[in-house]
C-alpha positions as CSV (number, residue, x, y, z in Angstrom):
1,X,129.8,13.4,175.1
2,X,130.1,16.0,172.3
3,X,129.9,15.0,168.9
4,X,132.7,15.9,166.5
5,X,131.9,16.9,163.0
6,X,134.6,15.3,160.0
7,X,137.4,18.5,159.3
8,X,136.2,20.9,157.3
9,X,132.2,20.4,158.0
10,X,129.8,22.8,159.4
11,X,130.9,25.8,157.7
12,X,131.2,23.9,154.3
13,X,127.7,24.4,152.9
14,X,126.7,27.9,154.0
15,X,130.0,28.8,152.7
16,X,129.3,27.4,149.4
17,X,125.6,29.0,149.4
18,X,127.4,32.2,149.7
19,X,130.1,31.7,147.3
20,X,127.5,30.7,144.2
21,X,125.0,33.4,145.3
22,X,127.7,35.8,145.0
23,X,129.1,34.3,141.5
24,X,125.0,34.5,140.7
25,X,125.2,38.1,142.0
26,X,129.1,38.9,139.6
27,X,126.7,37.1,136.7
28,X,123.6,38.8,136.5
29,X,125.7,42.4,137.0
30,X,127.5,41.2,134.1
31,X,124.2,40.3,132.1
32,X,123.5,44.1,132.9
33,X,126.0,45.7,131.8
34,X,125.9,43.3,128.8
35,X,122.5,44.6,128.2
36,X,122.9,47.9,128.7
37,X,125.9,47.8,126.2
38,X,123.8,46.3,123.8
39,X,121.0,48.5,124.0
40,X,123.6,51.7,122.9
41,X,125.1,49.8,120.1
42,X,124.1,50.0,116.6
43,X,122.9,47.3,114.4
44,X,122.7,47.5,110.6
45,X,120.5,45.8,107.8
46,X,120.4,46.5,103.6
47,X,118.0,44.7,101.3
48,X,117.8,44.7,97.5
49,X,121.8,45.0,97.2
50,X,122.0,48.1,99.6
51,X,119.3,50.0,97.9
52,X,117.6,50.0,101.3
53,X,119.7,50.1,104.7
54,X,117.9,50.5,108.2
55,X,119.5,50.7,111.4
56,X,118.3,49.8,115.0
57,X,119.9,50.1,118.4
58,X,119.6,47.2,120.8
59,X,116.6,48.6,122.0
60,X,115.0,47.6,118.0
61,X,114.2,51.2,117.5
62,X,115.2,52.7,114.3
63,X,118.0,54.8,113.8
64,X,118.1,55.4,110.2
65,X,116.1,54.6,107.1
66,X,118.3,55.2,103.9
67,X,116.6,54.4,100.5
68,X,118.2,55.3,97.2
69,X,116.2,57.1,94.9
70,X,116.5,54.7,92.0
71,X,114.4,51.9,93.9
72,X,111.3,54.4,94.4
73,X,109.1,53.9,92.0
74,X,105.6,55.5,92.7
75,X,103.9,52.5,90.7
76,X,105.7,49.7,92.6
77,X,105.2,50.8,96.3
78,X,105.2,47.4,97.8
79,X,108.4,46.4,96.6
80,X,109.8,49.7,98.7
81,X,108.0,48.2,101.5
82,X,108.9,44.7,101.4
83,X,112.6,46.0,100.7
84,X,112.1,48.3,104.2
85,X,111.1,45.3,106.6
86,X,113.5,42.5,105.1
87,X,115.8,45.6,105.9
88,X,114.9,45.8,109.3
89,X,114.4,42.6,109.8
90,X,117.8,41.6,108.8
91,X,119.1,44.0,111.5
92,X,117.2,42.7,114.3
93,X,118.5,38.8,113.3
94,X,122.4,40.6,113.7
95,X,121.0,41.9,116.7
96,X,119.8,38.6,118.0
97,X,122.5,37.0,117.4
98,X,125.5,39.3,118.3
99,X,123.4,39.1,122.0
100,X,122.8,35.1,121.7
101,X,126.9,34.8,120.8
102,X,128.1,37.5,123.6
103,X,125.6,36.0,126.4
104,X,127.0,32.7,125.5
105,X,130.3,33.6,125.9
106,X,129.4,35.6,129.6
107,X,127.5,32.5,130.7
108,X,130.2,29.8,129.4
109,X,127.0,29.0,127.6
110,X,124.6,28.1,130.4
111,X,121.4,29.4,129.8
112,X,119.3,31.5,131.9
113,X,115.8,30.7,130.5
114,X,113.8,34.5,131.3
115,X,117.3,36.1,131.7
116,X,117.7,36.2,128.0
């Protein structure tokens, strides 16, 4: 006697492996690219009223360091530098966020903890 699987059964879940391993597939290409976009685009921070503005690419190099004269002051040297890494820092936090709000928006907001 041969045993008679319900309509639709036996091909069901290898089918359905396949189909989410090749969403997963669409998804991390997608994270790529996202990346890879992210890494050429530029990201901007000022400090002390735009006295000091530093730029960074994705990749959190700097870009550009632009400090106006009037806030270099030979006797107050640590006001420079705490101007320069709020600066920076500002721009990586745009950074972070502009890649937390367009991964969210690739993902349907699902995270990928180690993706991202």
């Amino acid at each position: 006697m041969k045993a008679r699987l319900p309509q639709g059964m036996g091909k069901g879940p290898s089918n359905n492996m396949n189909q989410m391993l090749k969403q997963a597939q669409q998804m991390q290409d997608k994270i790529t690219e996202l990346q890879a976009d992210l890494e050429q685009r530029e990201f901007t921070g000022t400090a002390g009223g735009g006295v000091v503005e530093v730029v960074i690419n994705g990749k959190r190099n700097v870009l550009k360091l632009n400090i106006k004269p009037e806030v270099v002051d030979p006797n107050d040297v640590e006001m420079l530098q705490d101007l320069i890494m709020s600066a920076f820092n500002q721009a990586v936090e745009t950074l972070d966020k502009t890649s937390d709000e367009e991964m969210k928006q690739l993902t349907g907001g699902v995270s990928f903890p180690g993706l991202f």
